[in-house]
C-alpha positions, 0 to 999 in steps of 0.5 A, spaced: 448 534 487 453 540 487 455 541 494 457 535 495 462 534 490 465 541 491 467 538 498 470 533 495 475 537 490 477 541 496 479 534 500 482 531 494 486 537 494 488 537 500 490 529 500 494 531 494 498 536 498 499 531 504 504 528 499 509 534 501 509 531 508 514 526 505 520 530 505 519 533 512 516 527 515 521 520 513 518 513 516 524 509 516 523 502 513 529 498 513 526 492 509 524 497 504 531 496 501 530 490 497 526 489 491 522 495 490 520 497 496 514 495 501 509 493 497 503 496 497 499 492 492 494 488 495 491 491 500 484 496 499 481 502 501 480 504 508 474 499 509 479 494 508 484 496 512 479 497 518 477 489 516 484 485 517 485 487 509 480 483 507 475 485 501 476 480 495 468 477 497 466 483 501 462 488 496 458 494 497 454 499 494 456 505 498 464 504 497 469 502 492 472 495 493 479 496 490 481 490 491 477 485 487 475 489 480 468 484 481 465 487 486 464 494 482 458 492 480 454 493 487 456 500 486 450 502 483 451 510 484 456 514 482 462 513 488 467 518 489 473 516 495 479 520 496 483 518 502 490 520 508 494 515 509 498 517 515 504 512 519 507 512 526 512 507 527 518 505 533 523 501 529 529 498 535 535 492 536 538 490 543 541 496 543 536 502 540 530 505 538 528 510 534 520 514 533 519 517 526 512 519 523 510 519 516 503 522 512 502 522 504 496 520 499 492 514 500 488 513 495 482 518 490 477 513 486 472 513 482 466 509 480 461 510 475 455 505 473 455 505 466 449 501 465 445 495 471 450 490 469 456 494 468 461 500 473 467 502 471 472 505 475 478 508 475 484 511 481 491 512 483 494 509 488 501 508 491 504 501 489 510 501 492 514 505 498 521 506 500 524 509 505 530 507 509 536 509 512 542 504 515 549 506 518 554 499 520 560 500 521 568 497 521 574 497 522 579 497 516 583 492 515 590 493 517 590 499 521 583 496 526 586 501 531 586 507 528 581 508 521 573 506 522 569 505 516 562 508 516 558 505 511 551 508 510 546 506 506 540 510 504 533 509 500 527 513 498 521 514 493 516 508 489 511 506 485 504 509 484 499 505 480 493 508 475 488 504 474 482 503 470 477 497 472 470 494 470 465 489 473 459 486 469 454 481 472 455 476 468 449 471 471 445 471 476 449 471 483 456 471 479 460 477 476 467 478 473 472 484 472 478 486 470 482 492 472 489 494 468 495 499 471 500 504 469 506 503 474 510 509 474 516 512 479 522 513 482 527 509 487 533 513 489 538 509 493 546 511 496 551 507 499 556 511 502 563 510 505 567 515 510 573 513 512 576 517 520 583 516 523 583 518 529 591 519 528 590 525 522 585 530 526 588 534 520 584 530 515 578 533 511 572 528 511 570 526 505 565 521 503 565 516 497 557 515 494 554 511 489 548 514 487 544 509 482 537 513 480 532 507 477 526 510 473 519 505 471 513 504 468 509 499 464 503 496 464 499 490 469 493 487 469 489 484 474 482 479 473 476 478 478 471 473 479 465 473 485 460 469 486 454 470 492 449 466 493 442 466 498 442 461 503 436 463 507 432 469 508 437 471 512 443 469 510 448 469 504 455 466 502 460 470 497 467 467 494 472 472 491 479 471 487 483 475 484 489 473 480 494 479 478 499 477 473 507 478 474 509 484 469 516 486 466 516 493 468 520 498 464 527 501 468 532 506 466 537 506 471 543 510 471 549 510 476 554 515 478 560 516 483 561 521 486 566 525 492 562 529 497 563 532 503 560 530 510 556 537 508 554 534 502 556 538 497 560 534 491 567 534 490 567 529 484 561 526 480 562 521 474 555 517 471 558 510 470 552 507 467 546 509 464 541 503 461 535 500 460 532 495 462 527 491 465 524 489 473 520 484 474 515 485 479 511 479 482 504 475 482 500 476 487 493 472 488 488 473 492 481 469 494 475 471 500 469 468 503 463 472 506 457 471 510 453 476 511 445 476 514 443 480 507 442 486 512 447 490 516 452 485 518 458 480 515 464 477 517 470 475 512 477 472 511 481 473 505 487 468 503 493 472 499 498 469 495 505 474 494 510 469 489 516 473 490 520 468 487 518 471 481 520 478 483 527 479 479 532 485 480 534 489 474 536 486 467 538 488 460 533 482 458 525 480 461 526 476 467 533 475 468 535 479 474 537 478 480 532 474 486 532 479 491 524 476 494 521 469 497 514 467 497 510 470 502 502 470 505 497 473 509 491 471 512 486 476 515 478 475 517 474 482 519 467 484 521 463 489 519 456 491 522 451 498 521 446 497 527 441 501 524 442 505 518 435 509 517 435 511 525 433 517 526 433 518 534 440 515 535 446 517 530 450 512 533 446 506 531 448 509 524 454 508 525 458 502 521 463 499 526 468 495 523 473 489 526 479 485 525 486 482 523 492 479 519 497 474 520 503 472 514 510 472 512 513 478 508 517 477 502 523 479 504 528 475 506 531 477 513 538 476 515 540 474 522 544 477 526 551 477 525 551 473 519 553 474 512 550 470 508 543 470 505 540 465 510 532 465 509 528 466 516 521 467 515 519 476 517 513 474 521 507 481 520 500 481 525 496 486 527 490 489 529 485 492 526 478 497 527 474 503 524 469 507 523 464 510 517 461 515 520 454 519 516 455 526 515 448 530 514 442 527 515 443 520 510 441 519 504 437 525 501 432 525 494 432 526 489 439 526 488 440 520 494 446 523 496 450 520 502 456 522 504 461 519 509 467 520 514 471 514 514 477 511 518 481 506 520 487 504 525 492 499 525 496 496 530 502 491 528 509 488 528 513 486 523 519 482 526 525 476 523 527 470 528 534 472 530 535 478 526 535 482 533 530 487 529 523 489 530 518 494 528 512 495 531 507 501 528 500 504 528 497 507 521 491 511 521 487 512 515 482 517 514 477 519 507 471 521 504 466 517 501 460 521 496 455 517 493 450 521 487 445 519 483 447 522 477 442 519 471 435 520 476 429 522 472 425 527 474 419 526 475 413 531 476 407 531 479 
């Protein structure tokens, strides 16, 4: 029972360290700049990811499903799963591209069973991620030939999210759940402006910076129902839907501006304002179907939901900020097969394969090229994805019926506006550990 866990300590030490990849290694996102960041709310575990980010109707006994707190209930032993998440995106216009690379936390969780109705869990995920950096630049407006403003705007930080679920069977085929959340972080966000004459080579360099620091925590709640029905000795049907409600999350913002050299050293600062407040974040929902052949095989599609109309900006007062989101969507169907799990002359056959993609619109309301004014055009993102669970030892072992697993996921995708003349295209790679223990087994002795 010990080993097991012992190893899962160390992964999870080391998982928690990955966070320090942060500061080395930045993903530039320049649509993280709006709202508070890229949403990471909605998406599940790396079986999830591996499956077209579906989860909502697809439950299992030997991995959390994070996505929908209904589906807690098919873990009947005790589940431990800390996870990697690591990015590698190429961002380009019509004139340039740049590479940049990005590992931190994925996810730790854990599920009890509390009784043969009833498992909890509880986790810390990231909920939101900003990280971007734009450079424009102008001429200045009666002396176009000689002085060029450069305007940079910069961002970095997010949310993360603790939470604690429940699923109970409630009849025969039916189960509910409900999960509430801690969102607790920081965004930093610069706009930056540095004047050059090539007429005064004299001139020392400075810049002008605006440096607004937003602090937030507050609560969120999701709820989750699931229904799986035989329809034959050989095949079931599951439904999912999940509906997380949007909060007013408390937000302590604070301002300065400041005079800093081109070596970042700061001549001035001056805090211009310091006040509480409060963000908005949306309501997202969130419904699956499943089909399975109650063996060894199941295919999905998931349906989500992300009003981002409801999303408002930082306020003095609850929902009165300003609209930074539209509404958005995702539709993602996947597959997942295990040829023969208690194969004991083919490791392969042990293997679970996993297939998929999605498809949707963003929140994010894209600008085109060239254009000032906040035209709406629709941030089109679709990819591919495929994974793995690879069993680790000989499989499950009494009497503790420990089982322990290697779980990956890769994702091909691209995140693209009509006329905007930016594109991103990434590959995410996700890698975890899954232990599962009987904790309450009873001796028995002959």
């Amino acid at each position: 029972m010990y080993k097991p866990f012992r190893a899962l300590l160390l992964i999870s030490g080391l998982a928690i360290g990955s966070q320090q990849l942060q500061a080395q290694q930045l993903s530039n996102s320049p649509y993280s700049r709006f709202g508070i960041g890229d949403m990471v709310h909605g998406t599940g575990s790396i079986r999830s990811a591996a499956m077209g980010q579906i989860g909502v109707a697809n439950g299992s006994a030997a991995l959390i499903n994070d996505q929908n707190p209904a589906l807690l209930y098919y873990n009947s032993s005790v589940t431990f799963e800390a996870a990697v998440a690591s990015e590698l995106k190429r961002i380009s216009d019509k004139n340039t591209s740049q590479i940049d690379g990005t590992g931190n936390l994925g996810y730790l969780s854990l599920a009890i069973p509390l009784s043969r109705r009833w498992t909890s869990a509880f986790g810390l995920r990231p909920y939101s991620r900003v990280n971007y950096v734009t450079v424009a630049s102008q001429p200045v407006v009666g002396a176009e030939n000689t002085v060029t403003a450069f305007s940079e705007y910069n961002g970095s930080g997010g949310l993360n999210e603790v939470y604690f679920a429940h699923g109970v069977r409630i009849a025969n085929g039916l189960t509910a759940g409900v999960s509430g959340s801690y969102l607790f972080g920081t965004i930093d966000r610069q706009e930056s402006t540095v004047l050059v004459d090539t007429e005064d080579s004299t001139s020392a360099l400075q810049k002008t910076l605006i440096h607004t620091t937003s602090k937030y925590s507050g609560l969120m709640f999701k709820g989750g129902l699931h229904y799986r029905k035989k329809v034959s000795d050989k095949a079931s049907l599951g439904f999912g839907a999940t509906y997380a409600g949007k909060a007013n999350i408390e937000t302590d913002r604070q301002v300065a501006q400041e005079r800093r050299f081109l070596d970042e050293s700061v001549i001035s600062s001056l805090v211009t304002d310091s006040v509480e407040g409060y963000t908005t974040v949306p309501q997202v929902l969130q419904v699956g179907l499943t089909f399975d052949n109650n063996k060894n095989w199941s295919v999905g599609a998931d349906y989500t939901r992300v009003t981002g109309s409801d999303f408002r900006g930082f306020s003095l007062n609850k929902n009165e900020g300003r609209q930074e989101l539209g509404d958005g969507y995702r539709i993602g169907v996947g597959t997942e097969i295990t040829p023969d799990a208690g194969s004991v002359s083919s490791y392969l056959r042990r293997v679970t394969y996993r297939f998929g993609g999605y498809y949707g619109n963003s929140a994010i309301n894209a600008i085109a090229q060239g254009s000032n004014a906040a035209t709406v055009h629709d941030l089109k993102d679709m990819a591919l994805t495929w994974g793995f669970s690879l069993p680790l030892g000989r499989g499950v072992r009494p009497p503790d019926y420990t089982q322990a697993l290697l779980n990956t996921s890769f994702t091909v995708g691209q995140l693209q506006a009509k006329n905007t003349g930016l594109k991103e295209q990434y590959f995410r790679f996700n890698v975890g550990v899954t232990f599962n223990n009987r904790w309450f087994v009873k001796r028995k002795f002959d």
